[in-house]
N, C-alpha and C positions, 0 to 999 in steps of 0.2 A: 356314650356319656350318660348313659340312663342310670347308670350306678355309685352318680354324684351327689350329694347327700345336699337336700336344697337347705337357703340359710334357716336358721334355728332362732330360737328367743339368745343364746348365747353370743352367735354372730353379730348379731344385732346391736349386741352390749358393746362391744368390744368397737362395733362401727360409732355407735353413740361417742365412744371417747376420743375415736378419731377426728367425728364431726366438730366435738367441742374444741379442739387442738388447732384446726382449722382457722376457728375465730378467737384463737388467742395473740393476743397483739401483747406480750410482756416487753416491760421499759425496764430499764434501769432507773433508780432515785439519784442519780449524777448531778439534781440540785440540790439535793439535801442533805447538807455540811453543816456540821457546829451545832449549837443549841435550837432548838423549836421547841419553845414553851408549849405548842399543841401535841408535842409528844411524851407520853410517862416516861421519866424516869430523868428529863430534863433540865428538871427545877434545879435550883442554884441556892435552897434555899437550906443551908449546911452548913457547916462550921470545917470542912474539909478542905485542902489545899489543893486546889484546881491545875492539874498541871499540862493538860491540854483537851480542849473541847472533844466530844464526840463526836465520828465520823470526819476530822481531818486529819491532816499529814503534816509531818516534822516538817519545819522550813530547809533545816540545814542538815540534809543526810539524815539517813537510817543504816548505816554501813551498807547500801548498794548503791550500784552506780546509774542511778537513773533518777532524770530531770525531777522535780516534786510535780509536775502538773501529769507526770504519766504515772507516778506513783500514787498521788491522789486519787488519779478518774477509776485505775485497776483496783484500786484497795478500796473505794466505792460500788465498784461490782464486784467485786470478792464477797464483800460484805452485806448485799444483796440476797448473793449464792448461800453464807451461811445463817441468813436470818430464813432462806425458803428452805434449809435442809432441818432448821430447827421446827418449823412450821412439820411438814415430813415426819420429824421426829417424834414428836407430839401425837399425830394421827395414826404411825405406827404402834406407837405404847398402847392406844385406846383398843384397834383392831386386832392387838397381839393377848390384849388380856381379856376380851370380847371372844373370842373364837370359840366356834362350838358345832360341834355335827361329825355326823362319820367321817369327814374329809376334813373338818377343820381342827376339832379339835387339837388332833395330835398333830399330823399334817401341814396343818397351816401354820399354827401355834410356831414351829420350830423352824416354816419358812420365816415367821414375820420377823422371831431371834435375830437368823442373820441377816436381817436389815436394817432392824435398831443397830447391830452391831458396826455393820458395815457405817450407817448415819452418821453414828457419833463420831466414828472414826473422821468418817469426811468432814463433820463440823468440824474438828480437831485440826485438819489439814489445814483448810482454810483458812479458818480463825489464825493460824499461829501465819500463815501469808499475809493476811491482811497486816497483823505487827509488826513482820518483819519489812514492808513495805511504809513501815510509819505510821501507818493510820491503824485510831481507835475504832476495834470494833461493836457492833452495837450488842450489848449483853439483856436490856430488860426485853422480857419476854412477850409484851403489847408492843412495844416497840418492836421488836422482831416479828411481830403479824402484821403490823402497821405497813412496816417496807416491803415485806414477800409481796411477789408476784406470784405469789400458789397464795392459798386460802383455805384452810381446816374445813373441815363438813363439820355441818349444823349438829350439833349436841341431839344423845338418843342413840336407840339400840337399831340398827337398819341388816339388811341380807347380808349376808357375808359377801355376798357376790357386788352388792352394793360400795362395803368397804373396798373391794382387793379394785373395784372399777375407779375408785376414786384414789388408790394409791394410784394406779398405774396411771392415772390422768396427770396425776403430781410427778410421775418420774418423767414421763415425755417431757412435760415442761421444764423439768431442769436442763435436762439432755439440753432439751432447744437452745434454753441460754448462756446452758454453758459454753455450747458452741462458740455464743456469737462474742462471749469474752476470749476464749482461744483466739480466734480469726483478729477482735481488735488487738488483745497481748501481742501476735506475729507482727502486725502493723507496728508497734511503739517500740519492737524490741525486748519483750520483757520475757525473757526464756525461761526464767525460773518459773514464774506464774504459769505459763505453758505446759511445761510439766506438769507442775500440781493440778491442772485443773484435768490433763486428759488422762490421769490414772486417774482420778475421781469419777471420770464420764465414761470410760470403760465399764467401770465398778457398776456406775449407773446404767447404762447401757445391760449390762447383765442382770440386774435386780428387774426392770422392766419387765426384760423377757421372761425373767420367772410368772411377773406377775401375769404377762400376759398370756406363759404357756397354760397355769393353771384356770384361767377365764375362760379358756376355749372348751369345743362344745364336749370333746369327748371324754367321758368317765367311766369309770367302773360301777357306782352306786346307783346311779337309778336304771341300767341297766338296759333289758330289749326295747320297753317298754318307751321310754323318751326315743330311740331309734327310727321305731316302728310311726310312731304317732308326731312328733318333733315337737307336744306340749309335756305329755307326763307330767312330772311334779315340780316344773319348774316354777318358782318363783317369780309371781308378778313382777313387772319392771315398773318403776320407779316413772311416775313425771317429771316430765324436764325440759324446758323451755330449749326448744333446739338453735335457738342465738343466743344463749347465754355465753358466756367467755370465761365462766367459772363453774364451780360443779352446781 
């Protein structure tokens, strides 16, 4: 075994986002139905015909066959799922038009592509479950950071290795809770929702490993020299509160 290559400043990164993963306890917003004057985009203060509050559910049918109290609670984590992929999406666009270095610019640049791509697509999915399950989904964009259980990184230029550490923190997390809306969907019977959600966490599930295949330690560019030594020119690491539960 003496020819096992000990951990590196990259391993380390990579263990970092696991530890944080750890201490993530994400909820769903399962009481927050209807109007709340403390969130943007709220207000009532319009001349618009109201023809049903955000974030509930049609009383009487949405053309499928399921109770309104299971359609509400699912179309409330649906809606969860696509306010945290919008949140995602957001942080993609910044990291995707950020990129820069012999590995990123081109490289990365056109991995981050199909992720916005693949994102939108899934907000897309989602969103149109959530309507067709009856419930309004939530569209202003504080409002949509408001309810995610992920959270955007702090505004400013940081490592590239920094960005792809806090994408892949945000795909775990989805992954997690999408899960844990599959497992109650099977519970309530809601198959269609089942569906939707585990071609999306496939999706997800592979967008991860991209990001994680490329975090790891081995590369072409910096070459013997990081091998030989396991600092070379890597990139100081970031402080970070190791009980944090966000990035």
């Amino acid at each position: 075994m003496d020819n096992v290559q000990p951990m590196t400043q990259s391993t380390m990164e990579i263990n970092k986002v696991m530890t944080n993963m750890t201490n993530f306890q994400g909820t769903f917003n399962l009481t927050k139905s209807g109007f709340d004057p403390k969130m943007p985009g709220h207000h009532t203060d319009h001349t618009m015909i109201l023809r049903q509050p955000p974030r509930t559910a049609k009383q009487i049918g949405a053309g499928i066959s399921l109770p309104y109290e299971v359609r509400l609670e699912i179309g409330l984590m649906l809606d969860d799922h696509q306010c945290a992929l919008n949140v995602a999406l957001h942080q993609y666009n910044k990291h995707h038009w950020m990129s820069e270095g012999a590995e990123g610019f081109i490289s990365i640049h056109h991995l981050l592509e199909e992720h916005i791509e693949q994102t939108q697509k899934h907000i897309d999915m989602i969103g149109e479950r959530v309507a067709r399950l009856g419930v309004v989904p939530t569209a202003h964009p504080v409002t949509q950071h408001d309810l995610s259980y992920i959270k955007h990184e702090a505004e400013g230029r940081y490592s590239l290795r920094d960005f792809l550490r806090n994408d892949l923190e945000h795909e775990l997390k989805l992954q997690q809770m999408m899960r844990q809306t599959i497992a109650r969907a099977h519970e309530l019977h809601d198959f269609g929702t089942v569906q939707v959600l585990e071609e999306v966490l496939v999706d997800r599930e592979d967008l991860g490993y991209h990001l994680y295949s490329v975090l790891e330690d081995d590369t072409l560019v910096r070459g013997m020299e990081h091998l030989l030594s396991g600092e070379g020119n890597i990139a100081g690491d970031r402080p970070m509160d190791p009980g944090s539960k966000l990035q």
